[in-house]
N, C-alpha and C positions, 0 to 999 in steps of 0.2 A: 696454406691459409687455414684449414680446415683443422688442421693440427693445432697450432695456433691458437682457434678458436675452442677447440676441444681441451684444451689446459686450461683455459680463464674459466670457461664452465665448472671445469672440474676445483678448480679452488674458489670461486664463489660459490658453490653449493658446499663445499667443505666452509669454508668462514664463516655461510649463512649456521648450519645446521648444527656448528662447533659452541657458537655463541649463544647464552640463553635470551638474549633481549631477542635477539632476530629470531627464535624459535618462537617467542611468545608471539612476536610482528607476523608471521606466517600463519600460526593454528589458532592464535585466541579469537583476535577480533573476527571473526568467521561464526565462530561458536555464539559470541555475545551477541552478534547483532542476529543472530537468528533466534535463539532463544529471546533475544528483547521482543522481536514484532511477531514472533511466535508466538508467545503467549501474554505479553505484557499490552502492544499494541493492538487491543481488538475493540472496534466501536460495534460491535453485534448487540444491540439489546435484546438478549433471553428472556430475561422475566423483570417486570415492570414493576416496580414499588410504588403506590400509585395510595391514596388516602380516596375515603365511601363517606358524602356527606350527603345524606337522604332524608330532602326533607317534605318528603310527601307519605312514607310509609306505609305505601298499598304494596299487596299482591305484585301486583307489575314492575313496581320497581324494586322490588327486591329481586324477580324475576332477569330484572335488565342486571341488577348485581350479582347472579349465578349466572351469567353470561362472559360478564369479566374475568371472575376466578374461572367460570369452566374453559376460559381459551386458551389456559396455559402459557399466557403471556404477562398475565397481572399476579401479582402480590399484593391483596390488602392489606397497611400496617396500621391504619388507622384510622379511626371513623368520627369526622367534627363535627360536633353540632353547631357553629357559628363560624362567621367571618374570619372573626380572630383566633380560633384554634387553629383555621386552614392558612391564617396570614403565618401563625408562628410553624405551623409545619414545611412551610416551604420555604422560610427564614433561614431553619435549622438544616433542609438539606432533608430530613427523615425521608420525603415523600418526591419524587418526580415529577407526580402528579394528582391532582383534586379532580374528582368526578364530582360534582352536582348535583341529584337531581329536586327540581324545584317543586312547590309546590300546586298540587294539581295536574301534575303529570300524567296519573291515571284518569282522570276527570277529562283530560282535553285530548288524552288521546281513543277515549270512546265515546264523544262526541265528535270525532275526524274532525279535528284542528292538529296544530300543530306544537306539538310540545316541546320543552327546550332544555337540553341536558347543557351542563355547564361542565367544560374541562380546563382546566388552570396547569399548564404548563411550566416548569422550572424552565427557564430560557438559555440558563448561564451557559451550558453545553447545547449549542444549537443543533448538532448532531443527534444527539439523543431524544430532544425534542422535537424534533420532525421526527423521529421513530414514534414515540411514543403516543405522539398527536394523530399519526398515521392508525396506529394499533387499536387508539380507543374512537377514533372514527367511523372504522372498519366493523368494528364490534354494535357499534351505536346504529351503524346501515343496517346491517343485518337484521338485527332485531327489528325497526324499523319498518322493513319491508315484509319480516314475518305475520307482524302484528296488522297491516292495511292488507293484507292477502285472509288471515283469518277474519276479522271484519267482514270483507266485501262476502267469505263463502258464509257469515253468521247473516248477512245481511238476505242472500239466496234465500237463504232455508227458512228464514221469516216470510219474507213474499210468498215463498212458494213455487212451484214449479209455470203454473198459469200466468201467474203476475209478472208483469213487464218489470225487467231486471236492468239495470245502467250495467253494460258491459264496460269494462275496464278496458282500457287501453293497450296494448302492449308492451308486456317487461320486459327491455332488453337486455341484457345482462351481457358483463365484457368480460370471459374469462383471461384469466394473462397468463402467458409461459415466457419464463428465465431461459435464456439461452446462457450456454456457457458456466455460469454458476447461479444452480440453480437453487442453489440453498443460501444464497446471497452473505456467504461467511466472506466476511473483511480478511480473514487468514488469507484463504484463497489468492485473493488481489494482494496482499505487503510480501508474503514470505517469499513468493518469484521476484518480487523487486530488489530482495536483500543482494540478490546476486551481481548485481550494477553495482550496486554502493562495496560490497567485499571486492571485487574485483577493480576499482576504483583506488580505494581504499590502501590496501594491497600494494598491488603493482607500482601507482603511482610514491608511495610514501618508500618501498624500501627500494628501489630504482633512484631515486633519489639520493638517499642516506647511503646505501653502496658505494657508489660515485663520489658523495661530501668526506663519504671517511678515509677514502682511500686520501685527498688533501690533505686532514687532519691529522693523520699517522705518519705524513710522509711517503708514503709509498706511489703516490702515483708520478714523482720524477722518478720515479725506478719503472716504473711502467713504460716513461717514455723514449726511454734510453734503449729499450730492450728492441727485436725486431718487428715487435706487435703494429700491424698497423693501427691507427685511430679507429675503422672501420671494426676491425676484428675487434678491438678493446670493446667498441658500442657494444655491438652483439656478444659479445662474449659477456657485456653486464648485465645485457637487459633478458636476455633467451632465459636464465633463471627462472625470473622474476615472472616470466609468461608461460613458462611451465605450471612454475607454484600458484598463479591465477588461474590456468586449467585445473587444475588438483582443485582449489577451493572451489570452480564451480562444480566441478564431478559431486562433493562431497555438498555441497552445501543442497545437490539437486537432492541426492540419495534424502538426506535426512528430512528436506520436504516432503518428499513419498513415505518414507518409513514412519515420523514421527509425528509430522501434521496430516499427513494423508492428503495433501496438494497433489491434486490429479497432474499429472502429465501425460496431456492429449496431442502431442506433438513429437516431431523426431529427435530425439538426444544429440544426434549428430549435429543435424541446423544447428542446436543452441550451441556445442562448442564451436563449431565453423563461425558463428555469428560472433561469441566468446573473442575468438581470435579477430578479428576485426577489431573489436571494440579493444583489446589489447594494444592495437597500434596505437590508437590515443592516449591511451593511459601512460603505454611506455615512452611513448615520444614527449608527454608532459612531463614526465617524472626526471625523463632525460635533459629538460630545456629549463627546468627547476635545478638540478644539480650544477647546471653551468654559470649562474646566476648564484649561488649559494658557496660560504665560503666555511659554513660550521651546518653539522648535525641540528643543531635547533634553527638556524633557520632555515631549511631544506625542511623541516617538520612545517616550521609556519607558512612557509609559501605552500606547500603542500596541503596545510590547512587551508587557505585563501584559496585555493583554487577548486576544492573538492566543497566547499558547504554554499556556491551560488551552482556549483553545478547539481547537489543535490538538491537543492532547493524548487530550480527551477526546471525537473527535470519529471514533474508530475509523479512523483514517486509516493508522496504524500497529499498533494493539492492539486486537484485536476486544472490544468491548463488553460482550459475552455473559463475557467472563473479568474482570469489572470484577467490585468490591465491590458489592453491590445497591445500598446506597446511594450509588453513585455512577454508576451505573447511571442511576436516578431523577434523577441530577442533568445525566445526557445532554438529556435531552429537553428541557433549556431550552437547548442550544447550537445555534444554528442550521446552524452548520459539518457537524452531524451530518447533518440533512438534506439537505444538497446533496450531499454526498460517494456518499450514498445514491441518490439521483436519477444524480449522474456514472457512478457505477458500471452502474448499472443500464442506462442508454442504452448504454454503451459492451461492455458481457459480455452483459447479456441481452434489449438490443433493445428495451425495455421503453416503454410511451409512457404517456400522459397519463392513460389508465385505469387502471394499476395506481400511479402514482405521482402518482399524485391528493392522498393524505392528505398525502405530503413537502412537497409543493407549495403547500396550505395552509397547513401549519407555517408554511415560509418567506416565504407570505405576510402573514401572523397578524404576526409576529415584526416584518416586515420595515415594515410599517405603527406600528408599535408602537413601535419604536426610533425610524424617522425622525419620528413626531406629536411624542412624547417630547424629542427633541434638535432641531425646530424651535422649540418652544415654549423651552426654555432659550436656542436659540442668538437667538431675538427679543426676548428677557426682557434677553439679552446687550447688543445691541445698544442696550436704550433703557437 
C-alpha cells in the first residue's frame, strides 16, 4: 500500500513542478496576497491632512494650532477663510479634515465658559474618520484641561495665599495600555490572516484541478484499471497538496517576521499542527469539488464559490461581532473562521493549546467530516 502511495506522490509532485501553470498555482499567489495586505492594505492613519480655519486670531489659538502640527499626527494643507473654501476643500478630497476655531475663543475661554472648536470630518471612508476625529479630540482635551489648570493656579496667585481659594475637584485621569498590539498597526492583524486565505486558496484550488485533469487527459481510466486502490489514489492526490500548504505557511510566517516585522509570540509548532487540521478541510473540499466537476474551469469556479463566502465571513477583513446575528450563527459553520482565530492568537497573543483548545476541535470536527464525506463520494466516483 505504502509503495503504492509513494509512486502517485512521486508523479504528482513531478507533474506539479514539471508544469509552469502549477508552479505559478504553488509560489505566486502566496507572494501576492502578502505583499497586497502587507503593504497595500493598511488603515493606520500616520499623519492627518487636515485644513486650519482660524477665525478668532489670538495668541491662544494659534497656540491650540502648534498643538496640531506639534503631535505629529496632522499635516496642515490649508487654511480657509470661509464656509465655502472649507465646502470646496472637502469636495475635492484635498483635506480629511476642517478644524475651526470660532470666534471669541480666547475671550470665552478666559472668562471660564466654554469654547467651541469646530472639526468637519470627510465621512466617505468611516474608518479614517473615526481616526481622525479620534486624534483631533485627543489633541482639543488636552489643551483643554491644560489651559483650566493654568487659570485655576493664575486664579491662586491673585487671591493670594490668605484668601479663601475654590479647590478644584479631582482629575481623574484613565491612562490606557494596548495589550497584544500595542502600536495598533493594522499590518499586525491582516498579514497572520493571509495564511487562512493562502492555504485555502492553495490547497483547495489545485487538489481540485489535479483530480479534473487527470479526466480531461484521459488518464484516470488508466488509473483505475491499475492496482491502486481509490484510497491510495486520494491520498496519494491530496498529501502533495498538504505538503505544499505547509511549505506556504512555513514561508509565508518567515516573511512576516523578516519583512513586516509581525511578531510571533507563539509556538511555530501549534501553528503548523493547527495548519494541518485546517488542511483537512480544504483538502476534503477540494476533493468533493473535483467529484462534482468534469473540466478545469469549473473545478476553478466551484472552487471560486466556495472560497469568497468563506472568506468573507470568516472575520478576516470585517469583525463578526458587526455581522447580522443571523449571519453571525452562520460563522460557526465556516471553518476559515477558526484558524484565522487560532493564527491570530499565536501570532498577537502568544496563545497555546490550552486556550485554543475549542478552535482546535472545531477544525478538527469539521475537518474529519468533510474529508469521510468527499472520500465516500470521491470511491462512490471511482466505481
Amino acid at each position: 500500500m505504502w509503495e503504492r502511495i509513494r509512486v502517485i506522490l512521486r508523479k504528482e509532485f513531478l507533474q506539479a513542478l514539471r508544469e509552469p501553470r502549477m508552479r505559478v498555482l504553488l509560489f505566486v499567489p502566496p507572494m501576492v496576497q502578502l505583499v497586497v495586505f502587507g503593504f497595500a492594505v493598511n488603515l493606520d492613519v500616520d499623519r492627518a491632512r487636515i485644513a486650519w480655519m482660524d477665525l478668532d486670531g489670538t495668541p491662544v489659538s494659534r497656540e491650540l494650532r502648534d498643538r496640531f502640527t506639534g503631535s505629529g499626527r496632522f499635516e496642515i494643507v490649508a487654511t480657509p477663510e470661509n464656509e465655502e473654501q472649507v465646502q470646496a476643500l472637502l469636495d475635492r478630497g484635498d483635506a480629511q479634515a476642517v478644524v475651526g476655531v470660532l470666534p471669541g475663543f480666547a475671550r470665552d475661554l478666559a472668562r471660564g465658559r466654554t469654547p467651541q472648536v469646530q472639526v468637519l470630518v470627510d465621512g466617505s471612508n468611516s474608518n479614517t474618520a473615526s481616526i481622525v476625529s479620534n486624534y483631533a479630540g485627543g489633541v482639543i482635551a488636552d489643551f483643554s484641561a491644560e489651559q483650566l489648570a493654568l487659570r485655576q493656579s493664575v486664579m491662586v496667585m491673585q487671591r493670594g495665599a490668605k484668601s479663601p481659594v475654590n479647590v478644584a475637584a479631582p482629575d481623574i485621569q484613565a491612562a490606557s495600555r494596548v495589550w497584544f498590539n500595542p502600536d495598533l498597526y493594522s499590518r499586525n492583524y491582516f498579514v497572520p490572516g493571509v495564511i487562512a486565505n493562502i492555504i485555502m486558496m492553495v490547497t483547495l484550488m489545485l487538489t481540485s484541478l489535479a483530480i479534473v485533469r487527470e479526466k480531461e487527459i484521459g488518464t484516470m481510466e488508466q488509473l483505475m484499471v491499475t492496482p491502486v486502490r481509490p484510497i491510495e489514489l486520494m491520498l496519494g492526490k491530496t498529501l502533495p497538496f498538504a505538503l505544499v500548504g505547509l511549505v506556504d505557511t512555513a514561508m509565508v510566517t518567515a516573511a512576516a517576521m523578516l519583512v513586516f516585522h509581525v511578531p510571533l509570540h507563539g509556538s511555530f509548532l501549534l501553528l503548523l499542527g493547527c495548519a494541518s487540521l485546517f488542511l483537512m478541510t480544504t483538502l476534503g473540499a477540494g476533493l468533493f469539488i473535483s467529484t462534482i466537476s468534469h473540466t478545469q474551469q469549473q473545478a476553478m469556479m466551484s472552487s471560486f464559490f466556495f472560497s469568497m463566502p468563506a472568506f468573507m465571513l470568516s472575520g478576516f477583513a470585517f469583525p463578526i461581532r458587526n455581522m447580522p446575528e443571523v449571519v453571525q450563527w452562520l460563522t460557526y459553520l465556516n471553518p476559515v473562521r477558526y484558524f484565522i482565530e487560532i493564527v491570530r492568537g499565536i501570532f498577537l497573543k502568544g496563545s497555546g493549546a490550552s486556550v485554543l483548545w475549542p478552535q482546535m476541535a472545531a477544525l478538527a470536527a469539521y475537518g474529519m467530516a468533510v474529508v469521510g464525506l468527499s472520500a465516500v463520494r470521491f470511491h462512490k466516483k471511482l466505481d
